[in-house]
C-alpha positions in Angstrom: 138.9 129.9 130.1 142.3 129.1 132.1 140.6 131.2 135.0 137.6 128.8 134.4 139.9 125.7 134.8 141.6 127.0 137.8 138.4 127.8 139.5 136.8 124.1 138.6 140.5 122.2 140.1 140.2 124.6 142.7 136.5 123.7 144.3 137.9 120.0 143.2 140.9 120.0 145.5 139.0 121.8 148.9 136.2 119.5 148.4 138.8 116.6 148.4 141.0 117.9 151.2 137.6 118.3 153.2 136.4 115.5 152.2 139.9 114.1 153.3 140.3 115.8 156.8 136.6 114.4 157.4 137.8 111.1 156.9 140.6 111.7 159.3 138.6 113.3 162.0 136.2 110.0 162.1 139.5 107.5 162.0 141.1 109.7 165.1 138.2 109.4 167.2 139.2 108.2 170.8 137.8 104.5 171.2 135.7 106.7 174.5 134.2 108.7 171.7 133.4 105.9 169.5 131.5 104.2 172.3 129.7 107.6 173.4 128.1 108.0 170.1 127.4 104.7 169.6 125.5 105.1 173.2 123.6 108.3 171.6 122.7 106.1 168.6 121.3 102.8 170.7 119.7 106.0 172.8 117.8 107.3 169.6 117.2 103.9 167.8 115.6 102.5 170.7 113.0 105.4 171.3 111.9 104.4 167.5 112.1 101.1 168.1 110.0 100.5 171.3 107.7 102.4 169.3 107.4 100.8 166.2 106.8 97.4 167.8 104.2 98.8 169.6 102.6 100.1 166.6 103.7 97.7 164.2 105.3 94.9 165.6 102.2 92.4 166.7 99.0 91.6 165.1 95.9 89.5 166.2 94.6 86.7 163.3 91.4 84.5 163.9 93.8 81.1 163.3 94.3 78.8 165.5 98.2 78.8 167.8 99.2 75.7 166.0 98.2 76.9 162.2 99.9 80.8 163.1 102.8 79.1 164.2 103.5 76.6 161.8 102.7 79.5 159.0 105.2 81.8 160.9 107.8 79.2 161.0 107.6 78.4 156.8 107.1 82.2 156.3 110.8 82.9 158.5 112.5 80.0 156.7 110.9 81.2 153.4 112.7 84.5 153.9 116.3 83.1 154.3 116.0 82.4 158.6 117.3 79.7 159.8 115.9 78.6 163.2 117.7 78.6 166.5 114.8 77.6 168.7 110.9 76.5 168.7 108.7 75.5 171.0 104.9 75.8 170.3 103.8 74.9 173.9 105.5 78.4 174.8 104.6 80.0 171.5 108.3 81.0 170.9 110.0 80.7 167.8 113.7 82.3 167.2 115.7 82.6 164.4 118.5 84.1 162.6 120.3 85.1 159.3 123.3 87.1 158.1 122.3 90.4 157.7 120.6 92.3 155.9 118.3 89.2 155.4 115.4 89.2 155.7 115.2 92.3 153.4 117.1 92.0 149.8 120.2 93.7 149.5 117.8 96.6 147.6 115.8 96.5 150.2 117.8 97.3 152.9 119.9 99.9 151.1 116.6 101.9 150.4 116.0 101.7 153.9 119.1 102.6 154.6 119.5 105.7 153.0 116.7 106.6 154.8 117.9 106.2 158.2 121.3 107.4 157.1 120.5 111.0 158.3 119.2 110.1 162.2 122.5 108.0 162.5 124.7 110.9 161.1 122.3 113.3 163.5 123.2 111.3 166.9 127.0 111.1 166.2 127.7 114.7 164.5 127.2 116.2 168.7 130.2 113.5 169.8 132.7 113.1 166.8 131.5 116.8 164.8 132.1 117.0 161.2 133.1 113.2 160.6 129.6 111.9 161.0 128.8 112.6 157.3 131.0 109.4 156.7 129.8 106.9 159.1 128.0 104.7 157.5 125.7 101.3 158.3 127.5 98.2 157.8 125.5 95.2 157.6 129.3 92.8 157.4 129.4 90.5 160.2 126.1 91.1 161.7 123.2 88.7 161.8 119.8 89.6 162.5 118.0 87.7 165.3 114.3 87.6 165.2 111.9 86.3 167.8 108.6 85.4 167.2 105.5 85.0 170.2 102.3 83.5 169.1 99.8 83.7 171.8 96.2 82.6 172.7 94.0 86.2 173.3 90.5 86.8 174.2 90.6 89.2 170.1 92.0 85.7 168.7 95.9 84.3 168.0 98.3 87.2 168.6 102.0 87.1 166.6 104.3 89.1 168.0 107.5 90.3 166.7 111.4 91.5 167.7 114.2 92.1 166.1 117.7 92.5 167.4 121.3 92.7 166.0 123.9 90.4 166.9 127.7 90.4 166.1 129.4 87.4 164.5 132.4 89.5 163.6 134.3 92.7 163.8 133.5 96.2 162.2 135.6 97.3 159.4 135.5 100.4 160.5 136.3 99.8 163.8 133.3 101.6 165.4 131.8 99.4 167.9 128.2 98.0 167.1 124.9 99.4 167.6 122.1 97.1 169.8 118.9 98.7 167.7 117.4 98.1 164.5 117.2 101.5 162.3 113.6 102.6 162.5 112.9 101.9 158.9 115.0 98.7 158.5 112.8 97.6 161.0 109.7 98.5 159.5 110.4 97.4 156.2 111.4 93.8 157.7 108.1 93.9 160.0 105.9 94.6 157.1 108.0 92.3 154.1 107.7 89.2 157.4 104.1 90.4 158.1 102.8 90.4 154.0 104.7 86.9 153.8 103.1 85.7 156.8 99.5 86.6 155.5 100.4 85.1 152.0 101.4 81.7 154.4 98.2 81.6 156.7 95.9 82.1 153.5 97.5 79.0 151.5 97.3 76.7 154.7 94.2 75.4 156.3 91.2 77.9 156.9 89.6 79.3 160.3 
């Protein structure tokens, strides 16, 4: 039984001690390397992104420019955004939030975790064994989304970005990444897209 004991505060006090020289091997990383992984993580992130937009990120509705945009405006507002800039004759409408609006604070940690092993994937080749503790921080970032609706030949066409901006300083002192994770952004495109819908549907009719 003491053997038992030993062996249990044994596998305790190396996983702590790892878990500890992990911890130290992430806060000893040159500012360089900090900035190089970051760089392999905007590299990585953007790939998904670029492609998700293109997927996922416009739609075509028979609505007229007006009704989309005026939807598309409630619908962002709806979801927490407060808007920076509109201007129906160009289509554009931009707005912003404190992160990790639009999702929930549920939301985005489900998404999260699911993204947590592609960030950990592109920093473990720069900072080794320390990536297993960087995390996403959603603290002093907002989330800046800009909306194009445009005349088409299918219909109205509303397009979609989304982009992080700092308002203040990491904890952990890493320096920020540019991209949305791939599905933080999806989950936003398709909780802004289902709103949208739900918007166009209660308004005036094609």
């Amino acid at each position: 039984m003491n053997m038992t004991r030993w062996m249990v505060w044994f596998a305790r006090r190396a996983w702590q001690m790892g878990t500890l020289c992990a911890l130290l091997l992430t806060g000893c990383a040159s500012d360089q390397q900090k900035i190089s992984a970051i760089n392999e993580v905007n590299k990585g992130f953007r790939a998904a992104y670029e492609k998700l937009l293109a997927e996922k990120g416009k739609r075509v509705y028979r609505y007229s420019r007006a009704d989309a945009f005026l939807a598309m405006r409630v619908t962002l507002a709806g979801l927490g955004m407060r808007t920076e800039q509109q201007d129906l004759s160009l289509g554009h409408l931009a707005v912003a939030a404190a992160a990790p609006l639009p999702l929930s604070d549920e939301e985005w940690r489900r998404a999260s975790e699911a993204d947590l092993p592609l960030l950990q994937s592109l920093v473990e080749p720069v900072v080794g064994v320390g990536a297993r503790f960087v995390k996403f921080e959603p603290q002093g970032l907002e989330v800046v989304i800009n909306a194009t609706v445009l005349d088409t030949a299918a219909g109205t066409e509303v397009a979609l970005t989304v982009r992080l901006r700092e308002i203040a300083p990491p904890r952990s002192g890493w320096p920020r990444r540019e991209y949305v994770a791939p599905h933080l952004l999806e989950a936003g495109l398709e909780k802004i897209f289902s709103a949208f819908e739900r918007e166009l549907r209660a308004g005036p009719q094609p």
